[in-house]
N, C-alpha and C positions, 0 to 999 in steps of 0.2 A: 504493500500500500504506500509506504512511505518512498519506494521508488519510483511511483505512479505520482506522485504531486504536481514536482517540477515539470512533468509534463503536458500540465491540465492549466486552463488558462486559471481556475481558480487557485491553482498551487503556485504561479509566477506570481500572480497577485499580493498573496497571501504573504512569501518570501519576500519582493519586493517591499512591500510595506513593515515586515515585520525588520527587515535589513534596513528601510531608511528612519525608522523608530529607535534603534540599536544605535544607527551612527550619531544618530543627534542626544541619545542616552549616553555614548561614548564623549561624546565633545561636552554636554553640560557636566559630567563626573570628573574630565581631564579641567576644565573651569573652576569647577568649585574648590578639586583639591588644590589649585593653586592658590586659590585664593586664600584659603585655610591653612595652610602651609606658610604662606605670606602672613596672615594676621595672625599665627600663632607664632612664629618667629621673632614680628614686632612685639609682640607681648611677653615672651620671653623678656628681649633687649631692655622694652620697659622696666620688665619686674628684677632687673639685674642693675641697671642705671640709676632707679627711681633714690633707692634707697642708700645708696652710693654719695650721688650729688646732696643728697638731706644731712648724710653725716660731712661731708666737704666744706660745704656750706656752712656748717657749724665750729666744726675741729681744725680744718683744713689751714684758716690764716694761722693757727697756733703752732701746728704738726709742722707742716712745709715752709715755713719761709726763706727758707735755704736749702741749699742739699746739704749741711749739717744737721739741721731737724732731720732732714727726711730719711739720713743715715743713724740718726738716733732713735726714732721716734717709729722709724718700716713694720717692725713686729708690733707693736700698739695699734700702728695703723691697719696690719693686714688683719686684725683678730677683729678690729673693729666693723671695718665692710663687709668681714665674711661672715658665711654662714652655712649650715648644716648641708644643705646644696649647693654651695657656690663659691670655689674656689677662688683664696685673691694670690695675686703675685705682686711683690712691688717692685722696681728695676729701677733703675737711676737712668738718667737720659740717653746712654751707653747703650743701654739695653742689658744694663747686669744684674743679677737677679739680686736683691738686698733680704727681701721677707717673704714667709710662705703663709699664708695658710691654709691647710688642707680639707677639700672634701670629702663628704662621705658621714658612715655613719660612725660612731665612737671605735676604736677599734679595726676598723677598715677604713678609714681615710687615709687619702693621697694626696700629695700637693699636685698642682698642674704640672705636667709632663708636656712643655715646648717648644719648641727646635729654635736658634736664633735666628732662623730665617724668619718664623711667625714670629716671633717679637717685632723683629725690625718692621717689619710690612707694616702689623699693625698702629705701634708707634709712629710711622712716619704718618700714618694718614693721619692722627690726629690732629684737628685745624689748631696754628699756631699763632694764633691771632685772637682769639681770646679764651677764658679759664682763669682769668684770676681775681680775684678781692682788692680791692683799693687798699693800697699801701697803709695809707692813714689809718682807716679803719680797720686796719688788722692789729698796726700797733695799739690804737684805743682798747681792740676788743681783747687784748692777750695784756694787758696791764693789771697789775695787783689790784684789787680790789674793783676792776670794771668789769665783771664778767658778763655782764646783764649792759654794758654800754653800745653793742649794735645791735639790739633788738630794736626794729623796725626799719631798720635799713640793712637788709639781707645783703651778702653778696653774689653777686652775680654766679652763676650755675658754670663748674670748670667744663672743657669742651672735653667731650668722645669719641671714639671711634668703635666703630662692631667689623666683626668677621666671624667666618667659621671656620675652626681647622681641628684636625683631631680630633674627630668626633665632638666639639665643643662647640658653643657658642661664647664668644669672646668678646669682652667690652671694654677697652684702654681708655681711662680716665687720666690728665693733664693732673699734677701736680704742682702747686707752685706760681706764683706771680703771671700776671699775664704778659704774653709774647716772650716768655721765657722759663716754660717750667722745669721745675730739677727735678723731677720723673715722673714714671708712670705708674696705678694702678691697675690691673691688668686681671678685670674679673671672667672668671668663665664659669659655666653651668652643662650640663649633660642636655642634649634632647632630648633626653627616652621620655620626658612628659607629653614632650609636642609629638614626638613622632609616634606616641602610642593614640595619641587623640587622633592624629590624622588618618592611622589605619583604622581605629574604629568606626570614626567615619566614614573611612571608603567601605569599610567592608560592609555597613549599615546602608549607603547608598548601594554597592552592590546588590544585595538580597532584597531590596528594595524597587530597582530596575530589572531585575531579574522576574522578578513578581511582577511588575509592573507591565513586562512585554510575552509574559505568559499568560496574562489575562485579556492585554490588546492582541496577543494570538486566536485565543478562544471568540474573543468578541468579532476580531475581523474575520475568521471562519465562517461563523454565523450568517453576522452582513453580507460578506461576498457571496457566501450559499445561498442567500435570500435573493440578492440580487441579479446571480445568474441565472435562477431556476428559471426564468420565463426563457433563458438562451438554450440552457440543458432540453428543456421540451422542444425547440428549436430542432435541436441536433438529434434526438431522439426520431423524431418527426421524418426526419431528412435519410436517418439511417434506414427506416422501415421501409421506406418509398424508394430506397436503392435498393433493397430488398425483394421488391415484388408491389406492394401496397401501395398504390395509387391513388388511394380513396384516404390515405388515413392526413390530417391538417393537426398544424401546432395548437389552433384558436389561441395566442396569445392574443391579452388583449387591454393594453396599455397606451399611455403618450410615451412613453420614453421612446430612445434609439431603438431596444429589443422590440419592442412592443409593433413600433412601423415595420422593421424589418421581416418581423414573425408576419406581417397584417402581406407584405409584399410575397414573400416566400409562398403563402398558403394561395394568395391570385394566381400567381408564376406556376405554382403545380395545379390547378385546374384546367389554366391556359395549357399545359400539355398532358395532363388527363382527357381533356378536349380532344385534343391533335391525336393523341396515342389512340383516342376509343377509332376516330377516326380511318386513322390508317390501319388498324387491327380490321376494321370492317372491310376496308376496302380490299385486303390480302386475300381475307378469309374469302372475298366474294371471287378473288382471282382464284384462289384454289378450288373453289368451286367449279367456277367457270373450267380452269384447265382438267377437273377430275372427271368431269361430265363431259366435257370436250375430247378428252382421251376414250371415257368407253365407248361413246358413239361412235368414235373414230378405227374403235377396235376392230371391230366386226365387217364394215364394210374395204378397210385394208386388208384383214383376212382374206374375204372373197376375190378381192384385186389382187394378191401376191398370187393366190391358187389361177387365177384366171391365167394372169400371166404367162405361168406358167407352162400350163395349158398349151398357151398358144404359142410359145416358146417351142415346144417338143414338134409340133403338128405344123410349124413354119417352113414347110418346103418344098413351097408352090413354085421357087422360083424367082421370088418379086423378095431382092435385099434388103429395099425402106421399110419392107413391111414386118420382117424380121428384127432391123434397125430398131424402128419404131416398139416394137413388144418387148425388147433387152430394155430399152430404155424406162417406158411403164413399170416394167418386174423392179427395176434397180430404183427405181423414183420409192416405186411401194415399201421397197425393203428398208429403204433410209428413213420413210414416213413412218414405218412402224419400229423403228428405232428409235426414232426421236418422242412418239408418245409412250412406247415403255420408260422410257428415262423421266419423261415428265410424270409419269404415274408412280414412278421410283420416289420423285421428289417429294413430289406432293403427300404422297404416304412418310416420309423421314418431318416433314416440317408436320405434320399434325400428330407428333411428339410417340408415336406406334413403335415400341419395343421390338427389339430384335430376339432370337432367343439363341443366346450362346452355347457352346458347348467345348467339349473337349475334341481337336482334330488332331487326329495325326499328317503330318502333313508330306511324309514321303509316299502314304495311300493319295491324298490328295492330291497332290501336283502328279500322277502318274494318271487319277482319273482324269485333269484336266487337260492332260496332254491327247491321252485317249479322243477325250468328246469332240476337243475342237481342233483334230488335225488337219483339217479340209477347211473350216474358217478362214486359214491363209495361205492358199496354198501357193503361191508366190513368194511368200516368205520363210527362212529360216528363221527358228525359234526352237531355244537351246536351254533345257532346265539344268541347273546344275544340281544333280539327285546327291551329291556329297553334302555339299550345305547341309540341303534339308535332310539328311541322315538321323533318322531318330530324333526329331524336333517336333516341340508339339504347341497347339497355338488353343489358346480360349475366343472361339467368336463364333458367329452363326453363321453355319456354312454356304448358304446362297448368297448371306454377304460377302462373305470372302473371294467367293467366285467371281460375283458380280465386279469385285475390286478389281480382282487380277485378272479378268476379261476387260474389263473398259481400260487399264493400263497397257495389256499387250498391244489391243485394237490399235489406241493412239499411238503406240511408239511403234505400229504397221503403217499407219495412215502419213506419220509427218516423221519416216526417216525413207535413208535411200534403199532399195528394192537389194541389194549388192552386198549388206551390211546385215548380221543377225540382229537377234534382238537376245538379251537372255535376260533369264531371270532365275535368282542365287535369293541367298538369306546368309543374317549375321543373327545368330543366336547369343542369346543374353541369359543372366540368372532368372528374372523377370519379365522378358518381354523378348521379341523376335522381330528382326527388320524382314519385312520381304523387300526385296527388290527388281525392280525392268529396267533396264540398260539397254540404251540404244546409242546408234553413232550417227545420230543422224545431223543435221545441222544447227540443230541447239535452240535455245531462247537469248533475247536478249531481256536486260536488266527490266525495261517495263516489260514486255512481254511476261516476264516471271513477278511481277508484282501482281498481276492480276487474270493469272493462268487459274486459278480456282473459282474465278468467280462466275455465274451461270452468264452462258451463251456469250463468251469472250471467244471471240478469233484473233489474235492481235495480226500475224504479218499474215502474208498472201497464203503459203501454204495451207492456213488453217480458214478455209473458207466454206463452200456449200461443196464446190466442187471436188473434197476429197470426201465425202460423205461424212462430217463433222455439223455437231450441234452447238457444241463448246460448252456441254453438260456433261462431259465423260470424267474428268475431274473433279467436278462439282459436286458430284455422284460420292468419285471415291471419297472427299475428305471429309462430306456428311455421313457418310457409311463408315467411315474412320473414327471418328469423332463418336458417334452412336454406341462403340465397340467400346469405347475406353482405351480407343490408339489416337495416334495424328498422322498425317502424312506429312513429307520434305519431299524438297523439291532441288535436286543438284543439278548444275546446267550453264553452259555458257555460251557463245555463236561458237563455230567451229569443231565443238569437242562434247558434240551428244549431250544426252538428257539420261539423269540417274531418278525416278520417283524410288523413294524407300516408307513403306507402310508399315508403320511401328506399332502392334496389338500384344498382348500381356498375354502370359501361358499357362497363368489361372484366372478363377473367378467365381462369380456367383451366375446363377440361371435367372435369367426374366421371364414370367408365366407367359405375359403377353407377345404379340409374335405381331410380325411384321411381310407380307405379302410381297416379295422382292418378284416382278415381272421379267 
């Protein structure tokens, strides 16, 4: 089933939509975690900075005013910025490390572990331009007994810098007078808070979109099922009517696109339910015509061949035109009642009349058929090769087989040269058996063999009235062919003779019904 989708327009559908739901599921998830990522990063820097600048702001004119404070004072300072998560480092402008203090929990704390390549980066970006307290006011606020004297005029916030390296996030705070500090503090903190926020939330948007385009799956199922069903009766409709069913209509019955299309479809096949009843009537009345035409025509050709005849034997008064004239009648009648057997052949094949098969052996066969019709040509050589068919056995009804391989000898008597045999061999198979007649005569060309099967074709000159041809002797074989559960071929080209090969199967089943071959 699920390899049958993609190829249904409702499974393109289905995919298509569920694939551009997904890409635009993909792109707001790849959005959000950025942005989450970003604001949870800035919030780290905050919660690293915040409380850094608050104690700077306060201690910082006391601690720093030299890089002597800051060489006496680094360990008081780093104990004081730090804290249980957030390592400080203090460095002098150098970048050399003066105080530690370590993160982590009691026990398992670590100082920052920093290569002096991440120092220098970070310290140079720190902007150098400002970060410091008003001179004055630091001396004021660091004098005996003024400790309470800059309260209300703050100093200004020393300048920062962030990065991330080693697994950290890192924040370099300026120490020291402005446009000149004598070093840095240098806080860092772990991710694993933010980066565990941000998988939770991915994973929570995931299961979330996941959910989300398993339900717009189920739902656009639906809709789409809903909305094709007037096209699936459509095609249903359309299947049955190549089928046979003529009569059967979609009645969709809508304004949408399905709805006209279904309203056009169901006109369009009545318009040639019309046409079909039509020409069906009109066939039917030619076979009429020709089947009623043939027996009428039976009986009084019978009496005409025997008269013929007759007068044929008893012609020998003397007077040659007159003899002339009675070969000629005998030969006209014999052609005439050739050609309405063949039509009475057809006629009975097109009104759908069973044949009745059986099991032949076919080296009894082709010895009787060589027996019956050794006089039929007697102008002709005609060569069976009894090796072939050596122990070959064929499933078909035997008057039709005859009838086959009489109208193929006939023809390849009638349109090859008198000088040249004709023969006819077999190529046997696990399943089926070729007959074959072979002639050397002067072949077809390429149209000629396009439409060598079809009734009453003559295509060049040879195949005309005058060789006693109807251009139904073919016609004959490959509906007699075809009837059988064989086909015929047709090998041939100008100069190098004509091959007909009748290909029929060497089992079968028996048909009760039977079929009247004249």
């Amino acid at each position: 089933m699920l390899r049958r989708i993609p190829s249904s327009l409702r499974g393109r559908i289905l995919l298509s939509q569920l694939g551009l739901f997904a890409a635009i599921l993909l792109g707001l998830g790849i959005f959000q975690s950025s942005i989450l990522s970003g604001y949870l990063h800035d919030t780290t820097v905050d919660s690293i900075t915040q409380p850094a600048r608050t104690e700077l702001e306060v201690l910082g004119p006391c601690f720093v005013r030299s890089a002597r404070d800051l060489h006496r004072n680094a360990q008081v300072l780093a104990r004081l910025l730090g804290s249980g998560n957030t390592g400080v480092k203090i460095v002098d402008r150098e970048g050399a490390a003066l105080a530690d203090h370590a993160v982590g929990v009691p026990g398992a704390a670590r100082p920052l572990q920093l290569s002096a390549a991440t120092i220098q980066k970070l310290i140079a970006s720190v902007p150098a331009s400002s970060g410091r307290a008003a001179s004055d006011r630091s001396r004021a606020r660091c004098t005996p007994g003024s400790a309470h004297a800059g309260v209300g005029s703050r100093a200004q916030p020393p300048a920062t810098a962030t990065t991330s390296a080693d697994d950290l996030v890192l924040v370099a705070v300026a120490l020291g007078p402005r446009g000149g500090p004598v070093g840095y503090a240098i806080l860092g903190r772990s991710p694993t808070g933010e980066e565990a926020t941000t998988h939770r939330v991915r994973t929570i948007f995931a299961i979330g979109a996941l959910a989300a385009l398993i339900m717009s799956g189920l739902a656009s199922l639906l809709l789409i099922g809903l909305a094709l069903r007037p096209l699936r009766r459509v095609t249903t409709t359309a299947e049955e009517i190549a089928a046979g069913d003529l009569h059967r209509r979609s009645n969709v019955r809508s304004q949408d696109e399905v709805g006209r299309l279904g309203s056009a479809f169901d006109r369009m096949i009545g318009r040639l339910e019309e046409a079909f009843s039509r020409v069906t009537e009109s066939e039917q009345r030619m076979r009429r015509f020709l089947a009623d035409a043939s027996h009428e025509l039976r009986t009084p050709l019978t009496a005409l061949r025997g008269t013929s005849q007759v007068l044929l034997r008893q012609s020998n008064d003397g007077r040659p035109e007159v003899a002339a004239a009675v070969r000629d009648i005998h030969q006209e009648a014999v052609r005439l009642s050739h050609l309405v057997d063949d039509l009475l052949t057809l006629n009975r094949l097109d009104a759908d009349e069973s044949l009745r098969p059986e099991q032949i052996s076919l080296p009894a066969f082709v010895d009787d058929f060589a027996d019956r019709y050794a006089e039929a040509w007697p102008d002709r050589r005609v060569e069976f090769d009894r090796e072939a068919f050596e122990g070959a056995r064929v499933w078909a009804d035997p008057e039709a087989l005859r009838r086959m391989l009489l109208n193929l000898v006939d023809n390849a008597a009638k349109y090859s040269s008198a000088s040249s045999p004709i023969t006819v061999t077999a190529e046997a198979g696990s399943e089926a058996i070729a007959i074959q007649v072979r002639d050397s005569g002067p072949g077809l060309s390429d149209e000629d063999r396009k439409h060598v099967f079809e009734r009453f074709y003559r295509g060049s000159e040879s195949r005309s009235r005058r060789t006693g041809g109807s251009g139904l002797g073919l016609a004959i074989v490959q509906a007699l062919a075809e009837r059988s559960a064989g086909s015929v071929s047709l090998d041939t080209a100008p100069g190098r003779g004509t091959t007909v090969s009748i290909t029929l199967p060497t089992t079968g089943t028996t048909e009760l019904q039977t079929t009247d071959l004249p």
